[in-house]
C-alpha positions in Angstrom: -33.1 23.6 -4.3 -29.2 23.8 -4.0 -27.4 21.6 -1.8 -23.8 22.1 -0.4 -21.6 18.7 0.3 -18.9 19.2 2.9 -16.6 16.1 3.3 -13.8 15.4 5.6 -10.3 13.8 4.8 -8.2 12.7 7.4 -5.1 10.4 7.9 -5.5 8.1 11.5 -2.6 7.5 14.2 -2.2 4.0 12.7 -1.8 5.8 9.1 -4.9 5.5 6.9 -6.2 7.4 4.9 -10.2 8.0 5.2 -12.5 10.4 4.1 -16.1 10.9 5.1 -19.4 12.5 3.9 -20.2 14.6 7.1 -23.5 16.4 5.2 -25.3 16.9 2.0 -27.3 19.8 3.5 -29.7 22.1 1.8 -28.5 25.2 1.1 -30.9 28.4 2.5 -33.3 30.3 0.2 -30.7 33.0 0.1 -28.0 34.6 -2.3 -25.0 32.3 -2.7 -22.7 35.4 -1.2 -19.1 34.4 0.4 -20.4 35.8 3.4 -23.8 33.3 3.3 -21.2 29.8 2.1 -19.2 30.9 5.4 -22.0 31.2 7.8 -23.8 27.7 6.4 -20.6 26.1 6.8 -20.4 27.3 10.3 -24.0 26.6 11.2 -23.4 22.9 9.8 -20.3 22.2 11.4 -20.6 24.1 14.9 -24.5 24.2 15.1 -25.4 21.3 13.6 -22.4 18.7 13.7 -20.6 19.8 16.9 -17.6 20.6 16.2 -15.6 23.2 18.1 -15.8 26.3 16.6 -11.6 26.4 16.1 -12.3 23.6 13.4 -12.6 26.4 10.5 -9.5 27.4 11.4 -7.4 24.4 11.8 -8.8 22.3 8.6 -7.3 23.1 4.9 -10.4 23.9 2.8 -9.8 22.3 -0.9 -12.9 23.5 -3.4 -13.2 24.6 -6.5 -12.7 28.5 -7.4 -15.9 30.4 -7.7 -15.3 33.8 -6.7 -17.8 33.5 -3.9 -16.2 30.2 -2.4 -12.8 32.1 -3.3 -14.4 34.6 -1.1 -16.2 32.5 2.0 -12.6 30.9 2.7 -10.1 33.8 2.1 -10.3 33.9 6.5 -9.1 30.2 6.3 -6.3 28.2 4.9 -7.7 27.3 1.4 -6.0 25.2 -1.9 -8.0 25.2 -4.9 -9.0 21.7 -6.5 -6.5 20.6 -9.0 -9.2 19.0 -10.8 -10.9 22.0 -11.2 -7.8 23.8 -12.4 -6.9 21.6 -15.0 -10.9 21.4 -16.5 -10.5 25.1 -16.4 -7.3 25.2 -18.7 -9.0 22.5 -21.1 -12.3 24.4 -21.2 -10.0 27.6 -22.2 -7.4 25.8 -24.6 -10.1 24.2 -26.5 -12.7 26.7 -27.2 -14.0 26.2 -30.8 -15.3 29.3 -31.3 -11.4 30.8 -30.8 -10.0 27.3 -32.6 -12.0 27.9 -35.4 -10.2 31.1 -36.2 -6.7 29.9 -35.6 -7.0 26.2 -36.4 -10.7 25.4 -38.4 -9.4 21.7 -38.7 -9.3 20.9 -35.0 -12.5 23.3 -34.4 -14.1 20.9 -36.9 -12.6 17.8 -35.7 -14.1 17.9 -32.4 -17.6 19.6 -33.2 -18.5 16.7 -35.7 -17.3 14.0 -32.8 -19.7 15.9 -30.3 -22.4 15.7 -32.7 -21.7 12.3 -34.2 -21.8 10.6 -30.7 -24.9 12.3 -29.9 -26.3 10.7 -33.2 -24.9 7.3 -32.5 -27.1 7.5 -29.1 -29.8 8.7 -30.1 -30.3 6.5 -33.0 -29.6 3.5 -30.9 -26.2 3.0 -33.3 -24.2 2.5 -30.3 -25.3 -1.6 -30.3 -23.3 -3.2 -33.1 -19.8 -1.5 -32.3 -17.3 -3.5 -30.0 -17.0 -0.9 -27.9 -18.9 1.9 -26.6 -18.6 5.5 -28.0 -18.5 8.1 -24.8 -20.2 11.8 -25.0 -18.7 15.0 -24.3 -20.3 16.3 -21.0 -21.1 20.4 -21.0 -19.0 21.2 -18.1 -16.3 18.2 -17.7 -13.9 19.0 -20.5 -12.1 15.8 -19.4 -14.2 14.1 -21.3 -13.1 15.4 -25.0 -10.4 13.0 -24.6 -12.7 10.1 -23.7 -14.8 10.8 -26.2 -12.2 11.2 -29.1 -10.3 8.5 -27.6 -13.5 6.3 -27.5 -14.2 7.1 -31.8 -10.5 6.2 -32.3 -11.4 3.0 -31.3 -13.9 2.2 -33.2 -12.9 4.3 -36.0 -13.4 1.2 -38.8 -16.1 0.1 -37.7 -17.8 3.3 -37.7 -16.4 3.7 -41.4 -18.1 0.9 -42.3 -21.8 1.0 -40.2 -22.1 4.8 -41.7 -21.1 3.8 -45.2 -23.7 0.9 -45.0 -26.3 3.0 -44.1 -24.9 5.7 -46.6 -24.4 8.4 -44.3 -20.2 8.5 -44.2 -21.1 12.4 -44.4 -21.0 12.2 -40.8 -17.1 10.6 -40.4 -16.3 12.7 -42.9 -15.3 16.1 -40.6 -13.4 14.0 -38.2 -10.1 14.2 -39.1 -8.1 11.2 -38.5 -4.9 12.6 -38.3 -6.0 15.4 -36.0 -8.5 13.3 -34.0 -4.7 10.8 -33.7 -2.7 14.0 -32.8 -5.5 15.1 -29.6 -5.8 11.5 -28.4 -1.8 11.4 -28.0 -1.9 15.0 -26.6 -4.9 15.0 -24.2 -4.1 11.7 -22.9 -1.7 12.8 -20.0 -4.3 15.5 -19.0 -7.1 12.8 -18.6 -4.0 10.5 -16.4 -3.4 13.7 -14.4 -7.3 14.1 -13.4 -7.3 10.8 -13.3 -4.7 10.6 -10.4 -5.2 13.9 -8.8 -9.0 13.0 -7.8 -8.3 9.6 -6.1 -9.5 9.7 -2.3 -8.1 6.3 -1.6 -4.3 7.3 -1.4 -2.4 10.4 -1.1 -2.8 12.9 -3.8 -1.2 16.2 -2.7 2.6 15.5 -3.5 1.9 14.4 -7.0 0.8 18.1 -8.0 4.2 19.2 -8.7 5.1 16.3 -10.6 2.0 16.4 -13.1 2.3 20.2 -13.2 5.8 19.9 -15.0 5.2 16.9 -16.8 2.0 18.6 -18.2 4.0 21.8 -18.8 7.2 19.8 -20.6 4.6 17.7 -22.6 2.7 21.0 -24.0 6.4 22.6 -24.9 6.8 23.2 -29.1 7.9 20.2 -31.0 10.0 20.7 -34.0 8.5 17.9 -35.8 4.7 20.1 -34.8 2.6 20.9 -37.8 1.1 24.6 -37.6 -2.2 23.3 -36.1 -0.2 21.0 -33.7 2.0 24.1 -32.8 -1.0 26.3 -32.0 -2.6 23.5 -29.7 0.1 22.7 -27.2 1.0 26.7 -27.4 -2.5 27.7 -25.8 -2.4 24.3 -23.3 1.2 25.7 -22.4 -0.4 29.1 -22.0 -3.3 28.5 -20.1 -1.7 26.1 -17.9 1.0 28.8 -16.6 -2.0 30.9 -15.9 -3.8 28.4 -13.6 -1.4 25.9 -12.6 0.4 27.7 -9.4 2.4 25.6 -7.3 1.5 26.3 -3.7 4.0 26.1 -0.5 1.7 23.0 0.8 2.2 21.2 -2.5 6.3 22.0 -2.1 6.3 20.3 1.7 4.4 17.5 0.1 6.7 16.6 -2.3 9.6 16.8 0.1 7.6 13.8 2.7 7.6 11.7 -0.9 11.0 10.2 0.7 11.8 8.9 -3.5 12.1 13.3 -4.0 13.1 14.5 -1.2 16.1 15.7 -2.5 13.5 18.5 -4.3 15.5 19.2 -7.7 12.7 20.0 -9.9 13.6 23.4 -7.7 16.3 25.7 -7.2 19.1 25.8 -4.4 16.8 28.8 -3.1 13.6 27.4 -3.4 15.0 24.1 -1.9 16.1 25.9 1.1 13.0 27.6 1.5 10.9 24.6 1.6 13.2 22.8 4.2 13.0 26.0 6.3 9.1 25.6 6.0 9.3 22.1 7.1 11.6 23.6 10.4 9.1 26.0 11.2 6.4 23.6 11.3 7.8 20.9 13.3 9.6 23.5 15.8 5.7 24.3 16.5 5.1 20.7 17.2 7.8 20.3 19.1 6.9 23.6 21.3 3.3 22.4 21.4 4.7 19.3 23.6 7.0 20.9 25.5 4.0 23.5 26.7 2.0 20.0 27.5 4.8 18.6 29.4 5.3 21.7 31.6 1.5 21.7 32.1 1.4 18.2 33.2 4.6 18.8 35.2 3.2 21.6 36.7 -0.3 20.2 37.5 1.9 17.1 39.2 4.3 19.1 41.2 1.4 21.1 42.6 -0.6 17.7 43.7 2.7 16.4 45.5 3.3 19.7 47.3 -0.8 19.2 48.6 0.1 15.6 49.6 3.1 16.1 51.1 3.1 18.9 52.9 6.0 22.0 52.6 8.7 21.2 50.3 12.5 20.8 51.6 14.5 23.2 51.9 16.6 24.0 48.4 20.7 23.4 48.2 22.3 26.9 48.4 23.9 26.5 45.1 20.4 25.5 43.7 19.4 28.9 42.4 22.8 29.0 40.6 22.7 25.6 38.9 19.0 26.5 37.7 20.7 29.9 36.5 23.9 29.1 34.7 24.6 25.2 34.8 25.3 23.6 31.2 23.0 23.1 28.9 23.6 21.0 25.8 21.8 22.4 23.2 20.6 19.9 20.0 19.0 20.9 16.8 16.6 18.1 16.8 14.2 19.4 13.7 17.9 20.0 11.7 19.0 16.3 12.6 15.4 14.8 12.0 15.7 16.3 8.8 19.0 14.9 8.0 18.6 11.4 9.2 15.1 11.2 6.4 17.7 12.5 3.7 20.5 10.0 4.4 17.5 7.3 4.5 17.9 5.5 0.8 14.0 4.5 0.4 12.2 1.6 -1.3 9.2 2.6 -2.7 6.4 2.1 -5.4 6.6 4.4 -8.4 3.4 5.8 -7.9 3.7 6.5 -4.4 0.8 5.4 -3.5 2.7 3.3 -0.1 3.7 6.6 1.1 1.7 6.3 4.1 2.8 2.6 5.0 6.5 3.9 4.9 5.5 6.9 7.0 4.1 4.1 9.7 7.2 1.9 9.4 9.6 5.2 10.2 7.3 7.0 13.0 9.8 5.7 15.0 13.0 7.4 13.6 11.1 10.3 12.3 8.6 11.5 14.6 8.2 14.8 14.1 7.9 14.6 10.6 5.9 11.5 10.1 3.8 13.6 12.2 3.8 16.0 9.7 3.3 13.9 7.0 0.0 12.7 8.7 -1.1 16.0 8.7 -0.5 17.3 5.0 -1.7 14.0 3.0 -4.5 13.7 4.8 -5.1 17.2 2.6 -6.9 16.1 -0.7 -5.1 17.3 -4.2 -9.1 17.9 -5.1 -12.5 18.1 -4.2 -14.0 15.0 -6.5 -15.1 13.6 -2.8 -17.6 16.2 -3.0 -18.2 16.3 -6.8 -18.8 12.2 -6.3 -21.6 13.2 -3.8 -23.0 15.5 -6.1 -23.6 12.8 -8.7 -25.2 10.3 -6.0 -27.6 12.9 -5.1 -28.3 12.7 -9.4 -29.6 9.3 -9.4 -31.1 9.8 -5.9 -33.2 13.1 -7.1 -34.3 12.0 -10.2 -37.7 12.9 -12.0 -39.5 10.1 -9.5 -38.3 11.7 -6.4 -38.3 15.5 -6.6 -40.3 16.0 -3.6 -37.5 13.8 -1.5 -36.6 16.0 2.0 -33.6 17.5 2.2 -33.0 15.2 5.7 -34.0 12.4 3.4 -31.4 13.2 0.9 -28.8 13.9 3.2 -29.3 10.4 5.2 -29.7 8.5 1.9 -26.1 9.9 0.6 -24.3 9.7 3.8 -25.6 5.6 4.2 -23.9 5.4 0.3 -20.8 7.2 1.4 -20.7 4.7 4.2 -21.4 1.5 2.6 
């Protein structure tokens, strides 16, 4: 049975972030086609949840990219998970069957840790060392740093328990000077996931940021050794094939008030992404002024009913509503420049960007409206992918005949808790 995890991320008028489980629903007996995702997401969230049926079009969908998700959203407004992206590029940039041609050392490095960790666990080995080793995981490539990281550690005292038991053979293929160099190089990968996948503060304006550090950090080194060289060449490669920084991401790092002032782009690209901003809040500001006529409209025609015939207009009346002065004000352009004159205190991190956003809703209105709207979009999809491994240790070898209802009630009472 496959199941399909659709959760919702969303930033409230008082400016917190939440995000909610809305299903962990069995997917139907049929081919996993973009054309079968789209119609079980609609059935879920129109049929089944309630939602109005405008909701696929007005959310950002953020998933991983399988062609046939790829394929169920291309309608829809769609960013692909960060997360995802960057596994992708480790997945590709350290494939030992291509390493092993190019750089056998590294290739051999990080077999014999895979293997030596599974040795230390199954044995039981794991017990006497000071700190835990951590295995590699099939599909989260995240966790060759953890796992190399988590042998550097311990590296003595693995020296020593093998020798005792004469079996050093099985250090031996673990370089320590290369197993040094991918600790140091991997780490700011495993900080970026790290960060990126957080569902507890905004994540979507620190994508640019992490992109270029990742990108300056896998640039050559003259001090490089030829295997050292070759590593951070294919990273470099691999992450200017995935890493593609999207217009949402841009607007994102302009509401970080501490960037605002965008220079990790050009003059061009600058002006483009202030013109974005425009464009969006000119729609807000149209959307209001439509409400207001409505409302005006709906009012005027209630007074006419209860007051009988209207008095009779000035005769200059028609001219004044023609041609009398209006002053014209470029509210979105002087919005803008008041939050760019604005000199802002704020945590490194950026994690009070919301908070500051609440403070200046006043000032800024338009765009703290805006702001509300793009963090509340998720940098990944790890909300689902931490559903995923609830369901693990709900469906396990005990409970395999667990209804789908069952399993969907039981996750959404642990996303709750």
């Amino acid at each position: 049975m496959s199941y399909m995890a659709i959760t919702c991320h969303y930033v409230t008028p008082t400016f917190e972030l939440k995000s909610k489980l809305l299903t962990t629903t069995c997917f139907p007996n049929h081919a996993k086609t973009g054309d079968n995702i789209r119609k079980e997401l609609q059935q879920q969230l129109v049929t089944v949840l309630g939602f109005d049926a405008s909701v696929m079009n007005n959310v950002v969908w953020v998933t991983d990219q399988g062609a046939n998700v790829v394929a169920a959203l291309r309608p829809y407004r769609h960013q692909a998970c960060q997360d995802h992206l960057y596994n992708t590029v480790l997945r590709h940039a350290l494939n030992t069957d291509e390493l092993a041609e190019v750089v056998p050392e590294v290739a051999e490095t990080l077999l014999a840790a895979k293997a030596l960790v599974r040795y230390l666990k199954q044995s039981g080995l794991v017990s006497p060392l000071p700190r835990t080793v951590k295995q590699m995981a099939e599909t989260r490539y995240s966790t060759v740093f953890l796992t190399l990281e988590s042998i550097q550690s311990v590296h003595a005292e693995l020296q020593e328990l093998l020798q005792s038991r004469g079996e050093s053979a099985r250090l031996r293929d673990v370089s320590p000077d290369v197993l040094a160099f991918l600790v140091e190089f991997l780490r700011p990968f495993s900080d970026a996931q790290k960060e990126l996948e957080g569902d507890k503060y905004p994540t979507l304006h620190l994508v640019v940021l992490w992109a270029n550090k990742l990108k300056n950090h896998c640039q050559p080194d003259v001090a490089d050794t030829p295997y050292q060289a070759v590593i951070r060449q294919r990273h470099l490669d691999w992450l200017m094939k995935k890493i593609q920084i999207q217009p949402l991401h841009k607007i994102a790092i302009f509401l970080w008030p501490k960037f605002n002032q965008l220079r990790m782009f050009t003059l061009a690209e600058r002006t483009d992404i202030q013109q974005q901003v425009r464009i969006q809040i000119n729609r807000f500001r149209e959307g209001e002024d439509a409400r207001r006529q409505e409302q005006s409209t709906q009012s005027g025609s209630g007074a006419v009913a209860a007051a009988g015939p209207a008095p009779k207009r000035r005769a200059l009346a028609e001219f004044e509503d023609a041609w009398e002065n209006v002053r014209v004000e470029n509210e979105d352009t002087d919005e803008i420049q008041v939050y760019l004159s604005l000199n802002p205190t704020m945590k490194a991190d950026g994690r009070d960007l919301l908070s500051w956003w609440k403070q200046h809703e006043t000032t800024l209105p338009l765009l703290a409206r805006l702001a509300r709207m793009v963090f509340s979009v998720p940098a990944s999809s790890s909300s689902s992918e931490r559903a995923f491994s609830a369901a693990g240790r709900v469906i396990e070898e005990r409970r395999t005949g667990l209804a789908p209802e069952t399993v969907d009630a039981v996750l959404f009472l642990h996303d709750a808790k």
